[in-house]
PLY file of the C-alpha trace (Angstrom):
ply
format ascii 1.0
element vertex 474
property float x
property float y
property float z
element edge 473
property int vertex1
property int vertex2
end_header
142.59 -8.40 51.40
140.00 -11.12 51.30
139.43 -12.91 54.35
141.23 -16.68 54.41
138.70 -19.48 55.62
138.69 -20.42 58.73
139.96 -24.30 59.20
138.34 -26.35 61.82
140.93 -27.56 64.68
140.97 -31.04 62.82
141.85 -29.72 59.60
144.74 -27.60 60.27
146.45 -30.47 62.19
146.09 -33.24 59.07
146.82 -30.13 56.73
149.80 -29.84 58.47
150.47 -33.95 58.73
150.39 -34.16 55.19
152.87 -31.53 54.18
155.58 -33.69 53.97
158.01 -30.88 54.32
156.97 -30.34 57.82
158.52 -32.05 60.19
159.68 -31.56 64.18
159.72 -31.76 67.73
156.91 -31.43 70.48
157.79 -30.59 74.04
155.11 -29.69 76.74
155.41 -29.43 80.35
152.33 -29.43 82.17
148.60 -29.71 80.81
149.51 -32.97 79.62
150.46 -33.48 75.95
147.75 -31.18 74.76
148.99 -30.25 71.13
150.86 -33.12 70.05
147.43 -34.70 71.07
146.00 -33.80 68.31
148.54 -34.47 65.84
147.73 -38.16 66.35
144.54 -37.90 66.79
143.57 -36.96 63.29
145.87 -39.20 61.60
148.95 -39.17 59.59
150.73 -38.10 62.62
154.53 -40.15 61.45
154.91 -36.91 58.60
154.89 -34.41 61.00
156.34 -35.72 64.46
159.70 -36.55 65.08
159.49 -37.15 68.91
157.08 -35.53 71.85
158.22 -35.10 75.08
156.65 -33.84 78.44
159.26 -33.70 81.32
156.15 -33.64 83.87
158.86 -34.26 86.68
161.32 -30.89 87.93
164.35 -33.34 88.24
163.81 -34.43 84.56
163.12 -31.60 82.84
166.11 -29.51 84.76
168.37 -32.06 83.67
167.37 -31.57 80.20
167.01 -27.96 79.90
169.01 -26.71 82.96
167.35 -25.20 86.22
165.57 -21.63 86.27
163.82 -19.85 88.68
160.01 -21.22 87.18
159.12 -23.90 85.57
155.89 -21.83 83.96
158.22 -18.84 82.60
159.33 -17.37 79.23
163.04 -18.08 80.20
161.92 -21.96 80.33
159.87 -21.91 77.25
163.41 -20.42 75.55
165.32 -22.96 77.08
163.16 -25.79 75.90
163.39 -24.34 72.19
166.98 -23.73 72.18
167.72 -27.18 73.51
164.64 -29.45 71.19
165.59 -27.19 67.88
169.10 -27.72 68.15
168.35 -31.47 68.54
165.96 -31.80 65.90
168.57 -30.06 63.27
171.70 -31.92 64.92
169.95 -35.10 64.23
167.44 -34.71 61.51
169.75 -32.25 59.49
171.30 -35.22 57.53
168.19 -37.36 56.64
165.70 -34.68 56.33
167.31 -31.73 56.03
167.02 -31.32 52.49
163.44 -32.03 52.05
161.71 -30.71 55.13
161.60 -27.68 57.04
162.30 -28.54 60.31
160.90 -27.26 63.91
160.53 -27.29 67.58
157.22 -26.57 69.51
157.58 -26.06 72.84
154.84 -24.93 75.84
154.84 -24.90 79.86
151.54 -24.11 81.14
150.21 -24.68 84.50
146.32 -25.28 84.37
143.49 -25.44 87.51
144.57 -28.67 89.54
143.41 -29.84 93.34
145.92 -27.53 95.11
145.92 -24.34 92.03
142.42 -22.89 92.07
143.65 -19.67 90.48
143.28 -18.88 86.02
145.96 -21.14 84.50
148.60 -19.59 82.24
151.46 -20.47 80.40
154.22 -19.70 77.22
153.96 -21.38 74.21
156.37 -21.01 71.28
157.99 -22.40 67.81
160.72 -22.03 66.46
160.97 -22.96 62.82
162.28 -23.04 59.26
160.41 -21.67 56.24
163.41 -22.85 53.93
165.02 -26.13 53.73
168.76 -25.47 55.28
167.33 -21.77 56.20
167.91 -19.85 59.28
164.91 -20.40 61.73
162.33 -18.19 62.47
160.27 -17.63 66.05
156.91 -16.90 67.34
156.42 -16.86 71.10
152.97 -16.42 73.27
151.83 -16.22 76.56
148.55 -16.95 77.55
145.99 -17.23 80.21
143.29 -19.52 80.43
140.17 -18.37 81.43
137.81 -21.68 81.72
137.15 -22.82 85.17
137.35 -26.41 84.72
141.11 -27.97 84.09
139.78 -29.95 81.45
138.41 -26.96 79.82
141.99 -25.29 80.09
143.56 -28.27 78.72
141.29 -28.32 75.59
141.49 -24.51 74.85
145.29 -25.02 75.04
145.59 -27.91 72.66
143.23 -25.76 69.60
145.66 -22.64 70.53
149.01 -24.81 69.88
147.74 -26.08 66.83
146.34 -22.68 65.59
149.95 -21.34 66.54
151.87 -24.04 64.52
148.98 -23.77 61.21
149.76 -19.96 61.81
153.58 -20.28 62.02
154.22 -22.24 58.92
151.14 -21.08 56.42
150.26 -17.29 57.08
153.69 -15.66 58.48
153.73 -14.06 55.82
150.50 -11.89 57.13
151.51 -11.41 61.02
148.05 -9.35 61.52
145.95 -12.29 60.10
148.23 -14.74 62.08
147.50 -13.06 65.15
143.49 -12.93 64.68
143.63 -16.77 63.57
145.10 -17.93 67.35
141.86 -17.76 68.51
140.19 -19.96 65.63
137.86 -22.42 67.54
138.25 -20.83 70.97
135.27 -18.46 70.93
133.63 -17.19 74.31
136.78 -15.49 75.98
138.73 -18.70 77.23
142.01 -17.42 76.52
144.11 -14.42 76.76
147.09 -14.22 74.44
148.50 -10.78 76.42
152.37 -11.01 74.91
153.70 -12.05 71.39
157.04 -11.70 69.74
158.25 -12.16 66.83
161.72 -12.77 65.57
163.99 -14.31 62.94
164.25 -13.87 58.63
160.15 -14.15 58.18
159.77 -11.56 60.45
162.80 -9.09 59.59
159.92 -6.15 58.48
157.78 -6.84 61.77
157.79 -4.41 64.57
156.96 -6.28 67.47
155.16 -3.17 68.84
152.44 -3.03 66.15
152.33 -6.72 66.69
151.14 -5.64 70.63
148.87 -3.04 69.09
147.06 -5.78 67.72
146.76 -7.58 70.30
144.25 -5.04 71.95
142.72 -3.98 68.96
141.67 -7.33 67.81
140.85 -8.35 71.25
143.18 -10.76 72.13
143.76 -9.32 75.26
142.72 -5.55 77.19
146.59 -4.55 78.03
149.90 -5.10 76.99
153.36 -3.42 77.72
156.62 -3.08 75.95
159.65 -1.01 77.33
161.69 1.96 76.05
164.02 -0.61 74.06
161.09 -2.14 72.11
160.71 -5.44 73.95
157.73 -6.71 74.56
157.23 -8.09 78.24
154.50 -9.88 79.86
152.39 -8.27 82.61
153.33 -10.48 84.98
156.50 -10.38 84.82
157.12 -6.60 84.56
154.47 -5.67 87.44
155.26 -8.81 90.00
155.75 -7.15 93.63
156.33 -3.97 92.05
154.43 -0.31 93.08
153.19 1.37 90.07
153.01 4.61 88.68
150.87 5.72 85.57
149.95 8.20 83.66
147.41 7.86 80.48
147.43 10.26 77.69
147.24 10.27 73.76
151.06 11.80 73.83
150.62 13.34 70.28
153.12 14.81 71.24
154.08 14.23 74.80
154.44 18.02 76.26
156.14 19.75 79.24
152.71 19.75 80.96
152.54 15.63 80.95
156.07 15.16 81.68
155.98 17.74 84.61
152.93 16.00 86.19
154.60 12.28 86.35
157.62 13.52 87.73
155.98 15.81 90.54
154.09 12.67 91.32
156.95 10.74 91.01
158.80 12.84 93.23
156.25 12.85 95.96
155.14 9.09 95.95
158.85 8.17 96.84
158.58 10.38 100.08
155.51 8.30 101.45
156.23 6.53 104.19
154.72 3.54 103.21
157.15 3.26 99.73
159.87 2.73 102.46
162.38 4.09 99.68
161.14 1.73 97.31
161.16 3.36 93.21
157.80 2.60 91.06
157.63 1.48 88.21
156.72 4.24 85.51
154.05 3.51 83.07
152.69 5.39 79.93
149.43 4.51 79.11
147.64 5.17 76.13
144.24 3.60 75.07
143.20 1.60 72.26
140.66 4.87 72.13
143.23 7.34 71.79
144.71 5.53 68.56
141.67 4.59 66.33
139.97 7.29 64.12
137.39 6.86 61.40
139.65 5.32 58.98
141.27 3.32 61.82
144.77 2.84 63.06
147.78 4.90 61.95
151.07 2.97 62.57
153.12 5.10 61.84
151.75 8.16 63.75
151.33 5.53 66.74
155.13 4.28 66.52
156.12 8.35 66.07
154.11 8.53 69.64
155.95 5.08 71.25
159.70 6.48 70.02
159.11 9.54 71.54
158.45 8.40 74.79
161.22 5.71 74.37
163.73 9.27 73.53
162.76 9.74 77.88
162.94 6.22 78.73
159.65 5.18 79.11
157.72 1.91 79.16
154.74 1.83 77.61
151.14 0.23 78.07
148.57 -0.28 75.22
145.34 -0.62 76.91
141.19 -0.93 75.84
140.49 0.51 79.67
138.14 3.48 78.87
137.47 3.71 83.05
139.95 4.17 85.19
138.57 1.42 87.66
139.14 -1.11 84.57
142.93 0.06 84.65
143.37 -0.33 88.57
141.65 -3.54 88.20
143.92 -4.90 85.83
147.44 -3.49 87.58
146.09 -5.42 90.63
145.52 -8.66 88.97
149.38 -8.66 88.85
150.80 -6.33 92.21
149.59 -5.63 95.54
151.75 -2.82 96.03
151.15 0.69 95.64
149.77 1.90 92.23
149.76 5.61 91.48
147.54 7.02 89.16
148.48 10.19 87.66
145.78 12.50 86.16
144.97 16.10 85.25
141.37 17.84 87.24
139.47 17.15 84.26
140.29 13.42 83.91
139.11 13.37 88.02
135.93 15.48 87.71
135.01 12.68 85.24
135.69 10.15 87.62
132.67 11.38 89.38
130.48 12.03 87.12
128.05 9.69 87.27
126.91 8.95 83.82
129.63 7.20 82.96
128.45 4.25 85.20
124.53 3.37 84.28
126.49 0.33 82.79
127.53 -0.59 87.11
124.24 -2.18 89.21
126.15 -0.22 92.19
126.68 2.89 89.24
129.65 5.70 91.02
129.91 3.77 93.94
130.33 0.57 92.74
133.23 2.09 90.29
134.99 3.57 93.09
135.21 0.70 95.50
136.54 -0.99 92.25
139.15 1.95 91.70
140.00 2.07 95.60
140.10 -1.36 96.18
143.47 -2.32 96.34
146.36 0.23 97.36
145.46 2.68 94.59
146.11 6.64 95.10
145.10 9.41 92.61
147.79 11.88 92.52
145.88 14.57 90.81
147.81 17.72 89.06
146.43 20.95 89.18
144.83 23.14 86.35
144.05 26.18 85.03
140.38 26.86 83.98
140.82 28.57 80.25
137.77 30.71 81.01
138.02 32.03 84.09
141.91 31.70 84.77
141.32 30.06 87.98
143.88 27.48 89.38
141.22 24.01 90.12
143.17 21.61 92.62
141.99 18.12 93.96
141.80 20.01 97.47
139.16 23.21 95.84
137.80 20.40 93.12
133.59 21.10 92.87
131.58 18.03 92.83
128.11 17.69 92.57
126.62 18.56 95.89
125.14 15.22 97.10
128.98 13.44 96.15
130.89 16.40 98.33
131.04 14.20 101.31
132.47 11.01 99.29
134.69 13.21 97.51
135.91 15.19 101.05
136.24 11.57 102.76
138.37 10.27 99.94
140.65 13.54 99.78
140.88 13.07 103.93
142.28 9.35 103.78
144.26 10.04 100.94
143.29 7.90 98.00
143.11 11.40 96.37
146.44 13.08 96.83
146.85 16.45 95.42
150.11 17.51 93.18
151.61 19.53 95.80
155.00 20.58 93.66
154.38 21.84 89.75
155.53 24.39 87.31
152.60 27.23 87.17
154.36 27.93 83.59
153.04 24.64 82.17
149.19 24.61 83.26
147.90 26.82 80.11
149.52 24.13 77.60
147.69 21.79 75.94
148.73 19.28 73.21
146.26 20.24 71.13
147.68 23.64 70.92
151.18 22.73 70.63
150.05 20.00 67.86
148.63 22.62 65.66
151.65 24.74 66.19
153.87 22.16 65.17
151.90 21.36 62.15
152.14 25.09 61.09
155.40 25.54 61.34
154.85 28.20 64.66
158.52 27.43 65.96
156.91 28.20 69.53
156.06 24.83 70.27
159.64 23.90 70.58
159.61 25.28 74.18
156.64 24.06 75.00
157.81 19.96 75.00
160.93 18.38 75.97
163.96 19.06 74.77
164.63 15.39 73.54
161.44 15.38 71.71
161.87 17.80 70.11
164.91 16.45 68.62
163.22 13.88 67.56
160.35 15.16 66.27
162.37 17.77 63.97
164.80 14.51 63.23
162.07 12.23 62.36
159.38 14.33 60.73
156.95 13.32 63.42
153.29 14.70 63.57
153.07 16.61 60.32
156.13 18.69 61.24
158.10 19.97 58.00
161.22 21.94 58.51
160.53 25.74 57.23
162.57 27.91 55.45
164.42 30.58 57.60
161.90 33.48 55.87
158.83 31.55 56.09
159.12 30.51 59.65
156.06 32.16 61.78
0 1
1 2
2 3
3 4
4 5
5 6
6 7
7 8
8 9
9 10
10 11
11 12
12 13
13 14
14 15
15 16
16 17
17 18
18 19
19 20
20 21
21 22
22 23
23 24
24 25
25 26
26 27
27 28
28 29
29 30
30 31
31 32
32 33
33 34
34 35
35 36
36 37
37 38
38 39
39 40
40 41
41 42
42 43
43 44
44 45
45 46
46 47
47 48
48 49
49 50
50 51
51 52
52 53
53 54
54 55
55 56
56 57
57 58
58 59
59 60
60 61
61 62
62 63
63 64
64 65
65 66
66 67
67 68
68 69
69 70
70 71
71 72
72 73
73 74
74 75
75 76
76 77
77 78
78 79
79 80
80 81
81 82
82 83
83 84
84 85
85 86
86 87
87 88
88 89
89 90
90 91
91 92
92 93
93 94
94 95
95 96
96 97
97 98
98 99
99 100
100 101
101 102
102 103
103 104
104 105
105 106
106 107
107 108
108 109
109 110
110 111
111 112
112 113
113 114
114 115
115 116
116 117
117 118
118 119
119 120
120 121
121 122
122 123
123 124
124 125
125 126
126 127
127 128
128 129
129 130
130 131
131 132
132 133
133 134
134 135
135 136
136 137
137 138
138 139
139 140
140 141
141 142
142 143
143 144
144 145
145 146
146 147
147 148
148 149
149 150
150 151
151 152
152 153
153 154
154 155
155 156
156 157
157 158
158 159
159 160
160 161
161 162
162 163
163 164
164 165
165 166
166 167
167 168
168 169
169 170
170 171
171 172
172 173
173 174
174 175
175 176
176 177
177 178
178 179
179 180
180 181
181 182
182 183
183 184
184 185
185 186
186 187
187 188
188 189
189 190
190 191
191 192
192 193
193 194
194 195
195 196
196 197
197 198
198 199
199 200
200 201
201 202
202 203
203 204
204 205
205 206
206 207
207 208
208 209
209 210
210 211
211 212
212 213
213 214
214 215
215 216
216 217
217 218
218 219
219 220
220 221
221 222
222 223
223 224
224 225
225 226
226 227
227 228
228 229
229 230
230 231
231 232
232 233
233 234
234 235
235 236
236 237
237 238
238 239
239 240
240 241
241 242
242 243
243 244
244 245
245 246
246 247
247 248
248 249
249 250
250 251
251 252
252 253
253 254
254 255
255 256
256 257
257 258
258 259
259 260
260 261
261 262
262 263
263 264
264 265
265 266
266 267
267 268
268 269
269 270
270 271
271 272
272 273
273 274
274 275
275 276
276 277
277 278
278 279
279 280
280 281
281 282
282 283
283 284
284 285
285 286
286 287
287 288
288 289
289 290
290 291
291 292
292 293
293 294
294 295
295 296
296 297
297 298
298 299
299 300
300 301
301 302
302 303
303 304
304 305
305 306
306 307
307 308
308 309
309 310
310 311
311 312
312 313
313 314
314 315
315 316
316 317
317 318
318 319
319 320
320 321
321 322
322 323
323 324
324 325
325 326
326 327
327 328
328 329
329 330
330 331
331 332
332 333
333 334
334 335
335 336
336 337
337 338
338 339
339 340
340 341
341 342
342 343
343 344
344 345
345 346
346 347
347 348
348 349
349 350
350 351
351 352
352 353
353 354
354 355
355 356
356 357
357 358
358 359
359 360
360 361
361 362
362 363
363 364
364 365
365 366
366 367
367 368
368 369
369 370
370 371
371 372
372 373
373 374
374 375
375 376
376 377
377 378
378 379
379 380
380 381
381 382
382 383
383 384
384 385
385 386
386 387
387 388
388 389
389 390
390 391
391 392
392 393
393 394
394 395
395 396
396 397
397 398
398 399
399 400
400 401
401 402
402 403
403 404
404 405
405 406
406 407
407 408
408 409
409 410
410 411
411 412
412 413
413 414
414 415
415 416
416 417
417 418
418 419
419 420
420 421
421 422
422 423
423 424
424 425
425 426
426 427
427 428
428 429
429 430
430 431
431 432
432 433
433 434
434 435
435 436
436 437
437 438
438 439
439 440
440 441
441 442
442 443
443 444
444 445
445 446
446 447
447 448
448 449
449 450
450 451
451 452
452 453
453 454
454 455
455 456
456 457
457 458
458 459
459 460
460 461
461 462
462 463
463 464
464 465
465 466
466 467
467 468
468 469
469 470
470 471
471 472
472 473
């Protein structure tokens, strides 16, 4: 696939001016009228725009798309589509309709003001037709905005709108290249797209979960989250005033071992005083690392990973967080709750080994005041040394002798809390081992991974797994 040019800012939006079969609706609240901006700016703007709107006032713009709990919120952004698509086709439909394709674009963003000192954010959507008369089809973003200057903000968002709407109508036929060309023009990290979704005819063969994939992997954004149904959700939203609990693996395949060590942790965060009875939030995390070999990304053995932990319910987090500090970082950006990390003793002997952090001025320190800093505990499981047979715990853990006293004071206040519940049965599995089983046909891995996975696995061919003749099975 040969790489398209990239259009300057300018040229998409008079590309778009002149293609008479374009033609729609611009609403934005907040940020001022940032997208439609440029429509008129580069001329021709009377083929393209029907009407703009920005219902800068709450009053207004809940009497035209009803009230909701925010104003800067995807349930808003729908609203405003719903209600300026079904417009545009109730009144365009007989003039227009069969000769243009018609659309809505709709944003609410709040940006950096006098009283909001915080990164600006907002969702931005269309919702359009690629046929004349056809059924519409729907992109949706959110987005944060990373300048420091309002002005800035407002400028990044008006060459992301019009990237969106080039992207929408002229590569949707390429979602992968339509996600990489929303940044067009915006280079230097001023924006964040951390959520997209897809829906509608042009999309019918999209999974919305590859669509997140990309997201990390062509750096978009360093996390995003979908649940065990498939939907995509935004950070915010899904972690707002919520504790946390997560565990990161590769989950090729998800075994016994994993699942025992988030429920014992599960199990024992709820009893903490200080959870007051309150249920985390469960997480499965699995790195951008953990999915990309030599010859890059396999979809579908990452989707065989995602519907297995969907078969237990699980909502998962795509992440480029090779340190754990980056992760804790991240889930406090969004909660100041309690967030549990769950990890195996090899994942927290790493933690403090210090050559992981001649990238950190303040090197292992500096990474754990970073890790610690908000009300983040490492529930550590226990394991079983393959050599030697001994059982290693976070309480008889070895550190390097001049670290013993960090490591003993952090054990004593409890930011590292041992497993203290787990099955001794499940410490010599590995899913290494029970991978190579199941790609051999050794029926013994069956036991060794839950029982709904399994299921799935034999149901789905997952993982290399081929069903084996009754005489040839090992």
């Amino acid at each position: 696939m040969t790489t398209p040019e990239k259009l300057a800012t300018h040229q998409k939006a008079l590309h778009i001016n002149l293609d008479a079969k374009k033609y729609g609706t611009f609403a934005e609240i907040g940020a001022g009228q940032e997208v439609a901006r440029w429509f008129f700016h580069v001329g021709g703007a009377a083929g393209t725009v029907a009407k703009t709107i920005s219902a800068y006032d709450m009053g207004v713009s809940d009497a035209i798309y009803g009230t909701c709990e925010r104003y800067v919120s995807r349930q808003r952004l729908v609203a405003m589509l719903n209600y300026e698509y079904n417009l545009a086709v109730e009144r365009l439909q007989a003039t227009r309709g069969s000769k243009c394709q018609l659309f809505a674009f709709a944003n609410t963003v709040a940006t950096r003001s006098y009283t909001r000192h915080e990164d600006g954010h907002g969702w931005l959507g269309v919702r359009f037709q690629t046929e004349c008369h056809g059924e519409p089809s729907e992109i949706i973003v959110h987005v944060r905005l990373l300048d420091l200057e309002a002005v800035r903000e407002q400028e990044a968002l008006g060459v992301l709108g019009v990237n969106l709407l080039y992207a929408a109508f002229y590569q949707n036929q390429q979602p992968e290249v339509l996600i990489g060309a929303l940044l067009d023009q915006l280079d230097g990290g001023r924006i964040e797209v951390d959520m997209i979704r897809f829906s509608g005819p042009a999309f019918a063969k999209v999974d919305n979960r590859l669509m997140s994939l990309q997201l990390v992997h062509q750096g978009l954004t360093e996390a995003t989250m979908f649940t065990a149904e498939g939907e995509v959700v935004q950070a915010a939203d899904a972690l707002y005033k919520k504790a946390v609990l997560i565990e990161r693996g590769s989950f090729r395949p998800i075994i016994n071992t994993t699942l025992d060590m988030l429920e014992r942790a599960q199990e024992q965060i709820v009893e903490e005083p200080e959870m007051k009875g309150e249920s985390p939030l469960v997480l499965m995390e699995m790195t951008l690392r953990s999915l990309v070999s030599e010859s890059g990304i396999d979809h579908q053995d990452f989707l065989a990973r995602v519907d297995t932990l969907s078969a237990l319910g699980k909502t998962v987090m795509i992440s480029n967080f090779r340190r754990y500090y980056r992760l804790a970082g991240y889930l406090g950006r969004y909660t100041h709750k309690r967030t549990g990390i769950v990890l195996g003793i090899p994942s927290l002997r790493e933690i403090f080994d210090e050559k992981f952090y001649t990238d950190l001025e303040g090197g292992l320190l500096e990474s754990l005041g970073k890790l610690f800093r908000n009300e983040v505990k490492l529930y550590a499981y226990p394991w079983r040394d393959p050599a030697t047979g001994e059982v290693i715990t976070a309480a008889n853990l070895e550190v390097a002798p001049h670290l013993r006293k960090l490591y003993a004071f952090l054990l004593d206040n409890g930011s590292i809390r041992p497993i203290l519940r787990h099955n001794i049965e499940y410490l010599p599995i590995s899913s290494r081992d029970v991978l190579s089983k199941i790609q051999c046909g050794n029926r013994e891995w069956e036991k060794l991974v839950p029982p709904a996975v399994v299921a799935m696995i034999k149901q789905n061919g997952f993982f290399g797994y081929q069903e084996q003749p009754m005489g040839d099975q090992i």
